[in-house]
Structure formats: structure tokens, C-alpha cells
N, C-alpha and C positions, 0 to 999 in steps of 0.2 A: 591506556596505551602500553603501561611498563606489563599490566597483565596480560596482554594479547603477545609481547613478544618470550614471554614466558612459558605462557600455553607451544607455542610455537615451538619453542627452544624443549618443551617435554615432547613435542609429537617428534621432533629430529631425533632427537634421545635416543626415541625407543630401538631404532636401527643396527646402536652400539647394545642394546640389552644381548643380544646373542653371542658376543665375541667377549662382553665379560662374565659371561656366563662361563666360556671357553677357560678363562684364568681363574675364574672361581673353584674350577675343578680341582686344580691342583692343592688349595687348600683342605680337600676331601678326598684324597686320592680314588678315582676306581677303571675299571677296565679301557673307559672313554678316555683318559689322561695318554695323550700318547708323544707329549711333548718338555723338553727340559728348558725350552728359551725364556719362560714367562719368570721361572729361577736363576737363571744366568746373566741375561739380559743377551744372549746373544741368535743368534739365528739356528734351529735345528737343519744340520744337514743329514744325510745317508749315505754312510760308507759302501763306499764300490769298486775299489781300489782293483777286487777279481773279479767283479760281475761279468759273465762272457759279455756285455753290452757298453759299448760308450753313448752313451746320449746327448752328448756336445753338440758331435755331427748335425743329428737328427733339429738341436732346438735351433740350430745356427741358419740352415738351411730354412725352417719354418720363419722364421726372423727376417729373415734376407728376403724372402718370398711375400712378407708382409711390410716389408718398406719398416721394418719396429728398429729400436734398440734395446727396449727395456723388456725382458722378457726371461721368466724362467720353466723348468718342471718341478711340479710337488708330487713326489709321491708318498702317499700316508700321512701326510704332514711331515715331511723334509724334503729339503732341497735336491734336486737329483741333479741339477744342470742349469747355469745363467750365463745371459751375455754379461759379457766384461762392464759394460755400462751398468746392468745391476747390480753386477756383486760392488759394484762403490755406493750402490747406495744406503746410508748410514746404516747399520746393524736395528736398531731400533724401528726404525718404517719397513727395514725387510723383514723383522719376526710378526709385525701387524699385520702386512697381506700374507704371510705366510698363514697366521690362524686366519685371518678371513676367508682364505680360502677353503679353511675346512666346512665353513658352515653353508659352502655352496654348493647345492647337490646336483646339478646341472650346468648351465651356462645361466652369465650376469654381465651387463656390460652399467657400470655405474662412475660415479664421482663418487675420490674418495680423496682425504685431506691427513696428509703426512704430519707429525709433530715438528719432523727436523726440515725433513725436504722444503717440504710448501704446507704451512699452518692454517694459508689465509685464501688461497687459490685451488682448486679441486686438483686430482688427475683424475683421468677418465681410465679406471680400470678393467679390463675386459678379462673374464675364467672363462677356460671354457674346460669340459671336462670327457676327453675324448676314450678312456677306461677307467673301468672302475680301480678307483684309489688315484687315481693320477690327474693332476689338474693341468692345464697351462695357465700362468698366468702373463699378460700383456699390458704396460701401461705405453699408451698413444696419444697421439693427437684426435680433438674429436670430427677431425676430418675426415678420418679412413673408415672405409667402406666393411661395418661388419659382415658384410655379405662376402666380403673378399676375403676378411680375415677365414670364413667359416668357412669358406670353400678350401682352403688353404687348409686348415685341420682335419678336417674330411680326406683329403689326398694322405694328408699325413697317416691319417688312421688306417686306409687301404694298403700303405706301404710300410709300417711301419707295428702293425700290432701285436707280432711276435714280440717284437723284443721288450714289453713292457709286460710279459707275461711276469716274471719275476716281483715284480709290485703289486699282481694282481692279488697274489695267492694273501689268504686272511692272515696268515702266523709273520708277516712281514709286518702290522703295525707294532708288534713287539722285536722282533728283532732285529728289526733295521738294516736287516742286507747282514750283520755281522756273523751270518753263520758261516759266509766266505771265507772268514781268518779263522787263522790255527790257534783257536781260544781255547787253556787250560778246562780240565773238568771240574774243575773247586769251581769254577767261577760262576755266580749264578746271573749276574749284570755287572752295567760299568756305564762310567760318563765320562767322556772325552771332550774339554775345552779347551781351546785354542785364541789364549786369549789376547793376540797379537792381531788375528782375523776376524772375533767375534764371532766364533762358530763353535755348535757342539754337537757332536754325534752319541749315544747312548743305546744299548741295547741290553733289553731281560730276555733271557732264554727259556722260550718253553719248555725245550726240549733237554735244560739242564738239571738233574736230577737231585744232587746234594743225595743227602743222607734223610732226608724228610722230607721228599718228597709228594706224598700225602698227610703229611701232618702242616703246623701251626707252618705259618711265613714260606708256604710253596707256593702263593696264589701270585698271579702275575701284577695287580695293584699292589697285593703287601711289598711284593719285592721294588716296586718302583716308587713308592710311598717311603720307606726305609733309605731309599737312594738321594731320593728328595730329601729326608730328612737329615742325612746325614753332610749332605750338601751344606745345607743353610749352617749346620751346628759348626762347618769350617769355615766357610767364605767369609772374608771381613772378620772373622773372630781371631783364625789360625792363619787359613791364607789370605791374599790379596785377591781383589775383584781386577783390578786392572794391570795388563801387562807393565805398563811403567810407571805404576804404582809403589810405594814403599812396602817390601812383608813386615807382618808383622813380627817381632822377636821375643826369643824370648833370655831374661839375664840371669845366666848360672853362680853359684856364689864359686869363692875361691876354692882350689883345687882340696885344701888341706887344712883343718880347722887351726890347726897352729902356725895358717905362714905366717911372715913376716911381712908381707902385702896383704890384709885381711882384707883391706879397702877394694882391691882390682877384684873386677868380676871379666868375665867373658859373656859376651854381645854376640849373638849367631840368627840369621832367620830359621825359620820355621820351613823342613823341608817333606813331613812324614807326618804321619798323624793315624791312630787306627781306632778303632772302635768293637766293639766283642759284646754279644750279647749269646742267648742259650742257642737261638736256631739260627744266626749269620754272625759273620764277620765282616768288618768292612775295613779299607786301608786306601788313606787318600796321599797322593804325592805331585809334588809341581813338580817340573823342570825345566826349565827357560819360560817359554810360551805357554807350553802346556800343563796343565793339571788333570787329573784320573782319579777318580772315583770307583774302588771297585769293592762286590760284593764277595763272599765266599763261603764256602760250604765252612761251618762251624766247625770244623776238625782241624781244616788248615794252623798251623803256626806261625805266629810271627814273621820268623828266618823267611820261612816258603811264602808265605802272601807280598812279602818283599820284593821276591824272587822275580815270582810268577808277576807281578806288578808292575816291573819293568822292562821284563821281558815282552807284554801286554803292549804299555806304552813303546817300543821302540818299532813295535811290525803295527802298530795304529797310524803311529806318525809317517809313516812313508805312506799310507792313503794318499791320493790325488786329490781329493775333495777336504782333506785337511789342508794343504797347503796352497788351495786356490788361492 
């Protein structure tokens, strides 16, 4: 008996083989990686702050029209748009359907089983996939009529296919919409966590040139591979994982080798961090909420990657999809 529920328990298995396949990637970085959640733990979204398009409208309306609550848009693998009932649901179940839904290449209407949400009880998740790169995803009751649901996205698609032209296009699963912002030309990427909401946005730029541009660490995997990498070497080491978390610090000795207080040190958290190699630089900074990640052409200095860094984070954080 205990081996028949085994066999069982491997044929279920095999279902999950594809979505850890998905997180596998990231320990091997290459072109397919197009996501930062699996290292953050929080949910990838897509900066849209200037896109000519709102797509709120669009999913609220489609929601409404399907009797749902729980329902968002993925485009490329991030978030483009959720009802207010999704974005509460815990950070961790929303970056699982978010990869799940990459590895569905049409329409799926399945049970699926949350770690936080509901461990022990299904949801019935419905994708469907109305352009290319852009999903819906819906979780419902298994009452409702996918034929309703489908005719409802159908409409959507006849009214609404312009405006997802901008997702459509290939050079968007690498730069996440951020070609909108008035981003330095040192900069070759960047990760933006928001770690009060659980979300991060991140973009490499093809179309940024540096100084080596055909040479070593111009490929768009090295450059997001390097980004990852230099992620993990801070988080938990240098910064903090969680907004209300303790940083880490670090203890400088006394100001003056001969005070008379040799014993007092000075106690500071950790607010800067940078890193230098031949062909990038990189410079990571929190500030309240957020923390940035950013890469730069190897010529940049210090002073300037400083600069340009904050400057970077202050026109990021006014995004709308940051501070959903």
C-alpha cells in the first residue's frame, strides 16, 4: 500500500518538474532567465509608470464581466496589472502562478495548491493567453462557466489588442518596459526591490552600449547573471532580506589610535556597497523600503555611480506599480 501511494505521489510530482525547472535556470543563468522573484522572494512586476497604456481599466472591467476577484495580467513574466484582492495575496503564492504561468503556452484551466494561501485544498486556476507574451491569469470558483470566462477574453482581445502591442515586441523580456525612464548611459541594468510590498522590477538593456559592447560581459545572460550575482553576495550578508528586519552593521574602531576612550567604537548600519571588476561595476543602496542594484559601464567612478544611483532610485520609486 505505502508503495502504491508513492508511485502516486511520483506521477503527481512530475507536473512540478517544469516550474523547477523554471528556478533551476537561475542557477545557470542564460537568455530563458527573465525573472529576479526566485532570488528575492518577492514577485516580479513591469515598470509602466509612462507606458501610453493603463491596463487596470482593461483587467477590472474583464473581472467584473466574469463575476472573479482574483485575477491579474502577466506580461513576459511580470505583473502588469491585479485586482486589489490579488495583490494581498501573500508574495510567495503570487511569484508561483506568476512562473507557472510562463510554462503555459496557450490556455489551462487546472487545480492548483498555494504553500501560504490553501496547502491542503486546490484553487481552480484558469491562464489564458490572449497575445503573445501576455497571459491572464484567474483563480475562481469551479462553478463558473469557462465558456463565459472565454468569451469574455475574446471580446477583450477584439477591443483591446492595440494596447498590448508594447509587450508584444521580443526586446521587452529584457527590458521590462524601462526604456520609458530617463535612465543614465553608464547604466547597463538594475533591480529594484520594494521590500515593504514584496515586489521587484529589474531591467538589462540591450540597447546599452558601455564601452564593450562587443567584447567579454556585453551578452544579456552575463549581464543578468552578474546582477544575480551580486544580489545574493549582499542580501543577508550586507543588507537586510526583510523591510522590518534588523541591517546588518558594521563596528568601526575609535576615531584616533591614541584616544582616551580606546574602548567606544561607533555602530552604523550598512547603507552602500559596490563592487568593480574589469568590464562592470556595480553599486547596491537601500533606502527605507527599497534597495537597487545597479550595473555600470566600468569607467564610471565611485562619486558618479553614487550619483547616477540615486538619482536612478528616486524617478524608479515614483512608478505606480511600485507603490501598489
Amino acid at each position: 500500500m505505502a508503495n502504491k501511494n508513492v508511485d502516486k505521489l511520483k506521477r503527481e510530482f512530475k507536473k512540478c518538474y517544469p516550474l523547477i525547472d523554471t528556478f533551476l535556470q537561475g542557477m545557470k543563468v542564460s537568455e530563458k532567465c527573465h525573472h529576479f522573484g526566485d532570488l528575492t522572494r518577492c514577485v516580479d512586476i513591469a515598470l509602466q509608470n509612462q507606458l501610453p497604456m493603463n491596463y487596470q481599466p482593461i483587467l477590472d472591467q474583464v473581472m467584473e464581466h466574469m463575476n472573479c476577484i482574483y485575477g491579474c495580467f502577466i506580461g513576459n513574466g511580470a505583473l502588469l496589472a491585479t485586482t486589489k484582492d490579488w495583490a494581498n495575496i501573500p508574495s510567495v503564492d503570487q511569484s508561483l502562478l506568476v512562473f507557472y504561468s510562463r510554462l503555459v503556452e496557450s490556455t489551462c484551466d487546472v487545480g492548483v495548491y498555494l504553500p501560504i494561501s490553501s496547502a491542503n485544498v486546490p484553487f481552480r486556476l484558469v491562464i489564458f493567453s490572449p497575445f503573445e507574451n501576455i497571459k491572464l491569469c484567474v483563480l475562481c470558483d469551479p462553478e463558473l462557466s469557462f465558456s463565459l470566462m472565454e468569451k469574455e477574453v475574446n471580446k477583450m482581445k477584439k477591443s483591446s489588442g492595440e494596447d498590448f502591442k508594447a509587450f508584444i515586441s521580443p526586446a521587452y523580456p529584457f527590458s521590462n518596459s524601462a526604456v520609458y525612464f530617463d535612465i543614465h548611459e553608464s547604466i547597463l541594468g538594475f533591480v529594484l526591490v520594494n521590500l515593504d510590498k514584496k515586489i521587484v522590477a529589474w531591467s538589462v538593456h540591450p540597447n546599452s552600449n558601455g564601452n564593450n559592447s562587443e567584447g567579454v560581459g556585453s551578452s544579456t545572460s552575463f549581464r543578468i547573471g552578474l546582477l544575480r550575482t551580486f544580489y545574493k553576495n549582499l542580501v543577508d550578508a550586507v543588507f537586510q532580506r526583510s523591510y522590518m528586519s534588523t541591517s546588518p552593521v558594521f563596528v568601526s574602531p575609535s576615531p584616533s589610535l591614541f584616544s582616551e576612550n580606546d574602548g567606544e567604537t561607533a555602530v552604523h548600519n550598512v547603507m552602500e556597497s559596490y563592487w568593480a571588476s574589469e568590464f562592470q561595476k556595480c553599486h547596491g543602496t537601500q533606502y527605507g523600503m527599497y534597495q537597487l542594484f545597479v550595473m555600470f559601464d566600468p569607467e564610471v567612478t565611485l562619486p558618479v555611480m553614487r550619483h547616477i544611483s540615486r538619482k536612478l532610485l528616486s524617478e524608479l520609486a515614483k512608478d505606480k506599480t511600485m507603490r501598489y
